[in-house]
CHARMM internal coordinates of N, CA and C (Angstrom, degrees):
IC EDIT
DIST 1 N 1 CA 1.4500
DIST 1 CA 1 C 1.5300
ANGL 1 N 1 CA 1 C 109.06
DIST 1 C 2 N 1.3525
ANGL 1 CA 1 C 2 N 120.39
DIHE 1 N 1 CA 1 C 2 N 121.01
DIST 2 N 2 CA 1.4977
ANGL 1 C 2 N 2 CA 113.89
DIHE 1 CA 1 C 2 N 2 CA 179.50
DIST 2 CA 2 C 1.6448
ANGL 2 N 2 CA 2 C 97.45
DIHE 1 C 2 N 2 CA 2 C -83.88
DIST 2 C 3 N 1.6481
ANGL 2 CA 2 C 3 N 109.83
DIHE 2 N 2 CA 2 C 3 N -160.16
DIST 3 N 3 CA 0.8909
ANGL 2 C 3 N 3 CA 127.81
DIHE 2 CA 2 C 3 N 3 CA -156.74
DIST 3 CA 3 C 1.9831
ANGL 3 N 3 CA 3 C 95.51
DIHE 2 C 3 N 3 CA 3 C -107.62
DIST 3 C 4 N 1.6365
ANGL 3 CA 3 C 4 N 81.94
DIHE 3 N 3 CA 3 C 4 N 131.43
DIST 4 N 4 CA 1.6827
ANGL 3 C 4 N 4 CA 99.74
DIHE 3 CA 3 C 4 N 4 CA -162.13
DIST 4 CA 4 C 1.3691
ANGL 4 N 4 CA 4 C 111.96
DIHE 3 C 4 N 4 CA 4 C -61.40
DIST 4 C 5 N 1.3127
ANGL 4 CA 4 C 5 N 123.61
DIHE 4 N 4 CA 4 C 5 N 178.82
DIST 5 N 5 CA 1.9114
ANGL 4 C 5 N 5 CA 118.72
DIHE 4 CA 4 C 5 N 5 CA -177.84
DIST 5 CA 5 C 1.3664
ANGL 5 N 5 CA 5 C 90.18
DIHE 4 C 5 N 5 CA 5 C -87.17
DIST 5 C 6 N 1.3149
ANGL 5 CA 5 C 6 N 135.13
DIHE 5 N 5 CA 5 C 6 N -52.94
DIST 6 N 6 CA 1.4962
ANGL 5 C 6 N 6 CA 141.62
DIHE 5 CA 5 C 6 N 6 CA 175.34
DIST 6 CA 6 C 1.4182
ANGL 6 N 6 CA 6 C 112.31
DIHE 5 C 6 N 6 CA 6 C -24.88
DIST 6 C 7 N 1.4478
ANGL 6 CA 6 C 7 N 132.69
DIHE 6 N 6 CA 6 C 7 N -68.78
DIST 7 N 7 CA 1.0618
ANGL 6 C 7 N 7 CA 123.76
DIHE 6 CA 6 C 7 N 7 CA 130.42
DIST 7 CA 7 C 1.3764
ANGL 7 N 7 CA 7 C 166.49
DIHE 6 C 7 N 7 CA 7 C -2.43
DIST 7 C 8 N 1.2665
ANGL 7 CA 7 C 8 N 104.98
DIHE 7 N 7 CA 7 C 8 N -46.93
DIST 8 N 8 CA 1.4563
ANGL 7 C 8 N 8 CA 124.77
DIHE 7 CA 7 C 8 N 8 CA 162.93
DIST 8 CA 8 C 1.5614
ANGL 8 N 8 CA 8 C 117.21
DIHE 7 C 8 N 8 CA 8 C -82.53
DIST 8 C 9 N 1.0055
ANGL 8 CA 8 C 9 N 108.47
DIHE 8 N 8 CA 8 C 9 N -29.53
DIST 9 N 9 CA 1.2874
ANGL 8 C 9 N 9 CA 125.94
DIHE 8 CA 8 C 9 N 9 CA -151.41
DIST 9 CA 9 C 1.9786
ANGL 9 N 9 CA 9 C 94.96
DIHE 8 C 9 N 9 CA 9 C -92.96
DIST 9 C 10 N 1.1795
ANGL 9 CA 9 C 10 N 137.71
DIHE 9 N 9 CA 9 C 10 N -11.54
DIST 10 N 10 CA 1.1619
ANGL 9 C 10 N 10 CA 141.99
DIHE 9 CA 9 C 10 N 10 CA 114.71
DIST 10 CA 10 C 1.1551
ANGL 10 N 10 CA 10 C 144.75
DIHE 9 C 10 N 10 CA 10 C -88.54
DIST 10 C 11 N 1.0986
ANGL 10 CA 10 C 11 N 120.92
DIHE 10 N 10 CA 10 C 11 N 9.74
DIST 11 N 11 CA 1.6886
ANGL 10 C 11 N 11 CA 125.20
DIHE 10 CA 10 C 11 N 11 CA 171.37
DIST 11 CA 11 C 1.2836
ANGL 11 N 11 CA 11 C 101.24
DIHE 10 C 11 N 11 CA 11 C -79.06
DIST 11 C 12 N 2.0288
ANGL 11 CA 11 C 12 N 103.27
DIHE 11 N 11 CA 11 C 12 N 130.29
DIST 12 N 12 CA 1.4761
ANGL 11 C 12 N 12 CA 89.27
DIHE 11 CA 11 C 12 N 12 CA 162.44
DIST 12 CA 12 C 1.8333
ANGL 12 N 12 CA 12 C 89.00
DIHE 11 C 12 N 12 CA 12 C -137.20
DIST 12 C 13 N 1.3519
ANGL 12 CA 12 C 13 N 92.52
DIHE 12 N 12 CA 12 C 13 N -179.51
DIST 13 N 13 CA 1.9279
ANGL 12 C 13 N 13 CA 113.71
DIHE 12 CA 12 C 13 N 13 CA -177.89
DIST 13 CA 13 C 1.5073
ANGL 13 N 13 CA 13 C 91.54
DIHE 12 C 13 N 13 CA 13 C -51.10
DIST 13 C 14 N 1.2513
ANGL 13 CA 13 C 14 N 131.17
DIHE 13 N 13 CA 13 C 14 N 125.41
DIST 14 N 14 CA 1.3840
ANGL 13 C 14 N 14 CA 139.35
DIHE 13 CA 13 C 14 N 14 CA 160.10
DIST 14 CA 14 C 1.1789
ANGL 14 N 14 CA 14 C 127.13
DIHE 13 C 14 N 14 CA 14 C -63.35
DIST 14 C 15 N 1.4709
ANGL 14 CA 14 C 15 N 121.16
DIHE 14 N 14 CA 14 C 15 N -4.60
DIST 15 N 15 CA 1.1414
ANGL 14 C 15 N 15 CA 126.21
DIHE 14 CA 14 C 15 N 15 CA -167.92
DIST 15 CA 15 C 1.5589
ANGL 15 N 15 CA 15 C 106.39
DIHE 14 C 15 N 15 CA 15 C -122.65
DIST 15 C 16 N 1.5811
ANGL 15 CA 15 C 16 N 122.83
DIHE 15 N 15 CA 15 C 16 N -34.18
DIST 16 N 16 CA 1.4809
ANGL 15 C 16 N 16 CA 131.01
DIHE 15 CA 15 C 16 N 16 CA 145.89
DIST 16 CA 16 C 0.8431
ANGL 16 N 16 CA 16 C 158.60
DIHE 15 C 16 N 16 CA 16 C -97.62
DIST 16 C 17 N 1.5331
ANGL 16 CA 16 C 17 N 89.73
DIHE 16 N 16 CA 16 C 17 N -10.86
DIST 17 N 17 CA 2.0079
ANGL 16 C 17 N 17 CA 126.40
DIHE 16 CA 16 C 17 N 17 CA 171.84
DIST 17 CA 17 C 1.2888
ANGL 17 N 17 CA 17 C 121.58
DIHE 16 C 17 N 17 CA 17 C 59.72
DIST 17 C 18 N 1.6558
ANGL 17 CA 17 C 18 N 97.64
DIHE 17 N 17 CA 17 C 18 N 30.26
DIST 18 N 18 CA 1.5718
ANGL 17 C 18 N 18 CA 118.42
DIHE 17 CA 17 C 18 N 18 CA -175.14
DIST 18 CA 18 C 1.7256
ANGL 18 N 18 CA 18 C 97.92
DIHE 17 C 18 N 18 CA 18 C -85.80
DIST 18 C 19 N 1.5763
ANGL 18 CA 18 C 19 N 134.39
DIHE 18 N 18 CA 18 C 19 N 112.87
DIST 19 N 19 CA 1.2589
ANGL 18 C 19 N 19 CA 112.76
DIHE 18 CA 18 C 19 N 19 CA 178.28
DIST 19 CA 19 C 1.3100
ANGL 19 N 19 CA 19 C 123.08
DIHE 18 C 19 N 19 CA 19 C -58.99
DIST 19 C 20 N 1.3592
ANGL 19 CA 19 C 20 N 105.59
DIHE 19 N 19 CA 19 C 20 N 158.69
DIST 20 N 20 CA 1.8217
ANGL 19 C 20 N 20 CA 121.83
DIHE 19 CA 19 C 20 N 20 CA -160.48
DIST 20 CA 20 C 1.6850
ANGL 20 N 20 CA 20 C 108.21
DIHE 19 C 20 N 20 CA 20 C -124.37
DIST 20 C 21 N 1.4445
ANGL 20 CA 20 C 21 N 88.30
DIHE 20 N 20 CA 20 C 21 N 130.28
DIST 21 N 21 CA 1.8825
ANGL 20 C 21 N 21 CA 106.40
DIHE 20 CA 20 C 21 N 21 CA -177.86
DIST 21 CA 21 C 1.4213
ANGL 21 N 21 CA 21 C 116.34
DIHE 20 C 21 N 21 CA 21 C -108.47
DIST 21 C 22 N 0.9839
ANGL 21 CA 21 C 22 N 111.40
DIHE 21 N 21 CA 21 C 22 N 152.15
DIST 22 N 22 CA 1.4333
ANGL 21 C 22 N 22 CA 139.16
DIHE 21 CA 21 C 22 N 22 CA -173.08
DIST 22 CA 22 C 1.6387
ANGL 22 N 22 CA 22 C 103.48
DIHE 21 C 22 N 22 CA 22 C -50.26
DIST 22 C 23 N 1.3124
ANGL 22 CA 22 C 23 N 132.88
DIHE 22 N 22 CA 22 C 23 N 126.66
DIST 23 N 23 CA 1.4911
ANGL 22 C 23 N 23 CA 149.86
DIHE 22 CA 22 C 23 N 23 CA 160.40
DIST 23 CA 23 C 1.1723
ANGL 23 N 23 CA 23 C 106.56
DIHE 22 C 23 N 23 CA 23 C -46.10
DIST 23 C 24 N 1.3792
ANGL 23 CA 23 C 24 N 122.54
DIHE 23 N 23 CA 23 C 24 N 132.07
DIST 24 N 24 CA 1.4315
ANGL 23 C 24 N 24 CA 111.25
DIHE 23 CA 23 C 24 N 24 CA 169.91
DIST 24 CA 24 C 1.6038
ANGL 24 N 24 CA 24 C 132.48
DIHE 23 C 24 N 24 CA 24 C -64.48
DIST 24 C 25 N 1.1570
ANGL 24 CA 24 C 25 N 110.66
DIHE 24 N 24 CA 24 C 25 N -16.41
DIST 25 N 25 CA 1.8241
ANGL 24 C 25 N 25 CA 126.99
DIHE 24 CA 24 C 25 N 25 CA 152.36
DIST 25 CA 25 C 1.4602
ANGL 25 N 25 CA 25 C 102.03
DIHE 24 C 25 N 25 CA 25 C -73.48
DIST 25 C 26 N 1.3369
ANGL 25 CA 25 C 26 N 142.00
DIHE 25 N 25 CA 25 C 26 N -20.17
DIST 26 N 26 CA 1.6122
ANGL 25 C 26 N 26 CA 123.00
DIHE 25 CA 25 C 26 N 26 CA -176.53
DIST 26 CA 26 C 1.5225
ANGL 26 N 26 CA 26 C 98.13
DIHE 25 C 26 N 26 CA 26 C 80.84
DIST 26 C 27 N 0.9598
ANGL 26 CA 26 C 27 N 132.55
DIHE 26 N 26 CA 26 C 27 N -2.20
DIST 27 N 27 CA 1.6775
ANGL 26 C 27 N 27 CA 119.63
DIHE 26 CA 26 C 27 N 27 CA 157.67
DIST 27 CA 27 C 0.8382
ANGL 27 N 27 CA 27 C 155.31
DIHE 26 C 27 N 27 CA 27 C -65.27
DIST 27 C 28 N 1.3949
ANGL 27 CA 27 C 28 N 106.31
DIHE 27 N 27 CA 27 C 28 N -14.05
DIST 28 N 28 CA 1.6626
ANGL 27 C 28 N 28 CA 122.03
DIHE 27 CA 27 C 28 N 28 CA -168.38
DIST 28 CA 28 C 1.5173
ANGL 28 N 28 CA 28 C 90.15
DIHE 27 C 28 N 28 CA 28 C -165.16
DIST 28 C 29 N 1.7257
ANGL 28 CA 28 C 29 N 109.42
DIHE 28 N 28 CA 28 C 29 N 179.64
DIST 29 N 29 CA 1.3972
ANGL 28 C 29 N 29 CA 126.38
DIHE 28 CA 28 C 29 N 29 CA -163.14
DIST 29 CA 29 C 1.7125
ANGL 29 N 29 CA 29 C 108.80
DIHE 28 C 29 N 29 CA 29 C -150.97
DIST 29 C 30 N 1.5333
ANGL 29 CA 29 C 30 N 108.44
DIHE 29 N 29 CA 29 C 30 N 108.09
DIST 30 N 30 CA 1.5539
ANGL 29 C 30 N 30 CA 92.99
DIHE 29 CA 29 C 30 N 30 CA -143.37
DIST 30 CA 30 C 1.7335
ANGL 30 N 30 CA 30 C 80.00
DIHE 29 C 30 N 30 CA 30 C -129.94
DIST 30 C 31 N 1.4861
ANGL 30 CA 30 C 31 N 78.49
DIHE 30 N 30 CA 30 C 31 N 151.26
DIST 31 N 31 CA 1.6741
ANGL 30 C 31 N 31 CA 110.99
DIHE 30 CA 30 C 31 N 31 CA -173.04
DIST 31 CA 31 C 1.2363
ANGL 31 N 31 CA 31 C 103.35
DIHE 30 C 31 N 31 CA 31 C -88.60
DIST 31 C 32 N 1.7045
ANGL 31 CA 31 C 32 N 110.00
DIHE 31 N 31 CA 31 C 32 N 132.78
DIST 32 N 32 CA 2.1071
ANGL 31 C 32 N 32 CA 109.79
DIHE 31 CA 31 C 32 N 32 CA 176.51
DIST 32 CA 32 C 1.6858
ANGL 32 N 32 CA 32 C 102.76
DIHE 31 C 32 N 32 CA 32 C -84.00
DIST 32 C 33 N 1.5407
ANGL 32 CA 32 C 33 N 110.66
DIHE 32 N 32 CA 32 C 33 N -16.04
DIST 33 N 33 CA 1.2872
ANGL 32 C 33 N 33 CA 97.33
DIHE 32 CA 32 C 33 N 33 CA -157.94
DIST 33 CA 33 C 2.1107
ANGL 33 N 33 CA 33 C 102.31
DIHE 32 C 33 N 33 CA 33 C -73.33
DIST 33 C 34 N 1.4388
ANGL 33 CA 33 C 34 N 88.47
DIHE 33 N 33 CA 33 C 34 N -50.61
DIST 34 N 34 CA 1.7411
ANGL 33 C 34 N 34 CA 111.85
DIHE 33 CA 33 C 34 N 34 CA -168.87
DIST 34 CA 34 C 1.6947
ANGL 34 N 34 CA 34 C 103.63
DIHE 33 C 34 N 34 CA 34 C -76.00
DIST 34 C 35 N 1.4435
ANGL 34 CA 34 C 35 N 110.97
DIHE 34 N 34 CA 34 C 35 N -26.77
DIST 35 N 35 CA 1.2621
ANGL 34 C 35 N 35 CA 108.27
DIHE 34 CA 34 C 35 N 35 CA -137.79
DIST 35 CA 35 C 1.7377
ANGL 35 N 35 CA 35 C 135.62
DIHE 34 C 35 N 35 CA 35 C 23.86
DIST 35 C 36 N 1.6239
ANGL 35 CA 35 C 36 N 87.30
DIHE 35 N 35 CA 35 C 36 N 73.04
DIST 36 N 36 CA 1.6586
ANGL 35 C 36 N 36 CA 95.70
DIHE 35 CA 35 C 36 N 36 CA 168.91
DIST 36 CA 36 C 1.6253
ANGL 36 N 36 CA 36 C 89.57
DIHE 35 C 36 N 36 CA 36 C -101.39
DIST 36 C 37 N 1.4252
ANGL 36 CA 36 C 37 N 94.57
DIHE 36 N 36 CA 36 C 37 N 170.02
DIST 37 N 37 CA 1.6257
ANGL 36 C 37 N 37 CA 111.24
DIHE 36 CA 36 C 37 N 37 CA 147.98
DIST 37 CA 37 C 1.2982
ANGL 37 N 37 CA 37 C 112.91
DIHE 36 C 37 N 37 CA 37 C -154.11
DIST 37 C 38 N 1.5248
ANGL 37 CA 37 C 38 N 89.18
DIHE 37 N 37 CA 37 C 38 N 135.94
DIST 38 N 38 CA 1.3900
ANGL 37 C 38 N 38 CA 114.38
DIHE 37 CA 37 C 38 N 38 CA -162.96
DIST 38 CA 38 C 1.8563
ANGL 38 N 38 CA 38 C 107.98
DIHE 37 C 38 N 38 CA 38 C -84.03
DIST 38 C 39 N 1.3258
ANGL 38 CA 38 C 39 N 146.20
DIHE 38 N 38 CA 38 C 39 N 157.93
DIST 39 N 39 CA 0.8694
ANGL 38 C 39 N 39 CA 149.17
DIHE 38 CA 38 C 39 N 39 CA 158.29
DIST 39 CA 39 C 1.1233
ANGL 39 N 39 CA 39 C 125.90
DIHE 38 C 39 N 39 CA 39 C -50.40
DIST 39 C 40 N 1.8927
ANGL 39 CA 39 C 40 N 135.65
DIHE 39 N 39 CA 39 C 40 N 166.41
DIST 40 N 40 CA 0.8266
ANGL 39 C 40 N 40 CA 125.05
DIHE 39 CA 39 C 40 N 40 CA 148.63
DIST 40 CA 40 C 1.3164
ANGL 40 N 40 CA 40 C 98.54
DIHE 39 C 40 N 40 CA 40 C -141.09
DIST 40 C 41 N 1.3897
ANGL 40 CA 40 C 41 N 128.47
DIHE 40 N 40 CA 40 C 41 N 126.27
DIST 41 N 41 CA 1.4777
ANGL 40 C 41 N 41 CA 149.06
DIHE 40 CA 40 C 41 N 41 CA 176.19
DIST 41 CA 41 C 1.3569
ANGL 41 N 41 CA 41 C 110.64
DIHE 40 C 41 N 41 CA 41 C -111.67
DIST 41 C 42 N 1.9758
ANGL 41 CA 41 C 42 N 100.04
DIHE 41 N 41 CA 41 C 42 N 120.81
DIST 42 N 42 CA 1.7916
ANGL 41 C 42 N 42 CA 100.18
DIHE 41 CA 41 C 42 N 42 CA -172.43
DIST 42 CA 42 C 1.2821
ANGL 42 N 42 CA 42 C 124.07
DIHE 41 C 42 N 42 CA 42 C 25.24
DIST 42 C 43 N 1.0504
ANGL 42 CA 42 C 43 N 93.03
DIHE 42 N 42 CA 42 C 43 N 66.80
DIST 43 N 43 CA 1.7911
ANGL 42 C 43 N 43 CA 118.73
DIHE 42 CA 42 C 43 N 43 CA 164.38
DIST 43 CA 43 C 1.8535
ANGL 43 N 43 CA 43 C 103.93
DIHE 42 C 43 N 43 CA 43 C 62.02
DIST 43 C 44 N 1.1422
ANGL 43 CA 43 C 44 N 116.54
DIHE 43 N 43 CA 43 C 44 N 23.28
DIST 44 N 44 CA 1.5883
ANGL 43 C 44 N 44 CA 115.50
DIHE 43 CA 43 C 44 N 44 CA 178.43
DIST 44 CA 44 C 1.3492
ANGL 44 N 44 CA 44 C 97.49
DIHE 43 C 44 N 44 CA 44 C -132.19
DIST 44 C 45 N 1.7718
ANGL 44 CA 44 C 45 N 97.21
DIHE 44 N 44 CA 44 C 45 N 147.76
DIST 45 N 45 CA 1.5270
ANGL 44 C 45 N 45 CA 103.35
DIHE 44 CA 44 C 45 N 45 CA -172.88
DIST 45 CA 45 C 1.8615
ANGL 45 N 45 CA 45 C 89.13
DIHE 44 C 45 N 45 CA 45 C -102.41
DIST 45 C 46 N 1.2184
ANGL 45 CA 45 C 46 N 74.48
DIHE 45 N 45 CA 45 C 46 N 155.01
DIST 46 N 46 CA 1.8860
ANGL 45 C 46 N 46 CA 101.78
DIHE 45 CA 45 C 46 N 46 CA -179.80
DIST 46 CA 46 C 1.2930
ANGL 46 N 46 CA 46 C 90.42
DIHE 45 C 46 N 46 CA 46 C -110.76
DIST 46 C 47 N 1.7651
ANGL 46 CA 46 C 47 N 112.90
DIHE 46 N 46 CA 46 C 47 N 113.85
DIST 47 N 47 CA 1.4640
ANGL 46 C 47 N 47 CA 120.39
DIHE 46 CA 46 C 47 N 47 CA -170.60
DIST 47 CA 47 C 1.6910
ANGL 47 N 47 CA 47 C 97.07
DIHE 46 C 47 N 47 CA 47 C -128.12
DIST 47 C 48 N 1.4538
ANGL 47 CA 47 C 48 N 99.80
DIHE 47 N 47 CA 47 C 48 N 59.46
DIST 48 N 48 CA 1.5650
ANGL 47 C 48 N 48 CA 109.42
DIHE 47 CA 47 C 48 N 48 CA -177.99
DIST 48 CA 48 C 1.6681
ANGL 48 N 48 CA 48 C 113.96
DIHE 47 C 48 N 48 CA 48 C -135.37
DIST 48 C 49 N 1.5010
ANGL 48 CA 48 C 49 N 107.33
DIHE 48 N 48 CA 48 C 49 N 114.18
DIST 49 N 49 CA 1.4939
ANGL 48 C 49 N 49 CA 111.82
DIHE 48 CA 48 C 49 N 49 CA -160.94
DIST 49 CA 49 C 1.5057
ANGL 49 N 49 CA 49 C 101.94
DIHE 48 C 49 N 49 CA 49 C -58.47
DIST 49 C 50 N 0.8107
ANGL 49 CA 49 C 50 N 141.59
DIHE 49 N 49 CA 49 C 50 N -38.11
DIST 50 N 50 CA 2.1517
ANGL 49 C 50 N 50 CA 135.41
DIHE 49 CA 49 C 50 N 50 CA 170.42
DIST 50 CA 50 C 0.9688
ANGL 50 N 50 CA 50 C 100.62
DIHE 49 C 50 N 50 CA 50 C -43.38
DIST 50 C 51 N 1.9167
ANGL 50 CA 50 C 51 N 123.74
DIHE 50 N 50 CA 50 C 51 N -44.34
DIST 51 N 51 CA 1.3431
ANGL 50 C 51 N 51 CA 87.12
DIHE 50 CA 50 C 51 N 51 CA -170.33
DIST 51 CA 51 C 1.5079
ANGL 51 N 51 CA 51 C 110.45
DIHE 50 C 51 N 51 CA 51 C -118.27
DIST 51 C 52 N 0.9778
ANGL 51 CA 51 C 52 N 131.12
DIHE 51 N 51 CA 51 C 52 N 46.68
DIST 52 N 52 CA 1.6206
ANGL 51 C 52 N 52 CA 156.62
DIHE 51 CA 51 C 52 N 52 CA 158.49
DIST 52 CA 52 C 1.7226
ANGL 52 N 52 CA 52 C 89.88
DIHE 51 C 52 N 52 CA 52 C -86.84
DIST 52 C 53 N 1.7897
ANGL 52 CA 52 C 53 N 87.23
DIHE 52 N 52 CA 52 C 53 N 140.94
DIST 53 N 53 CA 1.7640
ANGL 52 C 53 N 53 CA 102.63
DIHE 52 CA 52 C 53 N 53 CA 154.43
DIST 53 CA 53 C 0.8356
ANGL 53 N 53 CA 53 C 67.64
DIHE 52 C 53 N 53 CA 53 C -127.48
DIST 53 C 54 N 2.1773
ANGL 53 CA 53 C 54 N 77.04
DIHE 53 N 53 CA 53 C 54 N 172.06
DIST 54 N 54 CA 1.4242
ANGL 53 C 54 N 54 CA 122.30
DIHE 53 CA 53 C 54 N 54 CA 174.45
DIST 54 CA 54 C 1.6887
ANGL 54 N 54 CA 54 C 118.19
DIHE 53 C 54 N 54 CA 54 C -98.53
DIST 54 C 55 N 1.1207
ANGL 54 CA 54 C 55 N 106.42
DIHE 54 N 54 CA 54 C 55 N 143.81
DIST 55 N 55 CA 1.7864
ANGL 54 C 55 N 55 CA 101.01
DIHE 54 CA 54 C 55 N 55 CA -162.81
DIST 55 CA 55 C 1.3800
ANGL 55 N 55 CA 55 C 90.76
DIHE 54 C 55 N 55 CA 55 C -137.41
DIST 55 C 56 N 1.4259
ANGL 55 CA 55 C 56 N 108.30
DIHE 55 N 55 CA 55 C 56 N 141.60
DIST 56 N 56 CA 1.6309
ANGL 55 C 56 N 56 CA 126.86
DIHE 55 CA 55 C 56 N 56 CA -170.66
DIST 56 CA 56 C 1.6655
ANGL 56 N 56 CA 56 C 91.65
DIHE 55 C 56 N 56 CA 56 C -70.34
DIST 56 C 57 N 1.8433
ANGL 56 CA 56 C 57 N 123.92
DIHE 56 N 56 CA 56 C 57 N 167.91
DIST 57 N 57 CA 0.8882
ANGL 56 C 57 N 57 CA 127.98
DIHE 56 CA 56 C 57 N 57 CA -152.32
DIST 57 CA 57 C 2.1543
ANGL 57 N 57 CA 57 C 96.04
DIHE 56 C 57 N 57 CA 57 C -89.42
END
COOR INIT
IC SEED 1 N 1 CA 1 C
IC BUILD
């Protein structure tokens, strides 16, 4: 089960509170403002800037 629209649909970057979209692999959940991306482990996002990289645009 990935990660629901309900879900997404309030998650934002914790660190800019810019909301965050889906990776095009579905792996992660990445911010336009910071460009971090955040994880997602067994279907839960890891919404913790340590463990976010930063990924070119």
């Amino acid at each position: 089960m990935a990660v629901s629209k309900e879900l997404l649909e309030i998650l934002v970057c914790p660190l800019c509170k810019t909301p965050v979209r889906l990776t095009p692999d579905n792996h992660g959940l990445k911010c336009s403002t910071c460009h971090r991306v955040y994880p997602i482990r067994d279907d839960i996002p890891v919404m913790l800037v340590d463990e976010a990289r930063i990924e070119a645009e």
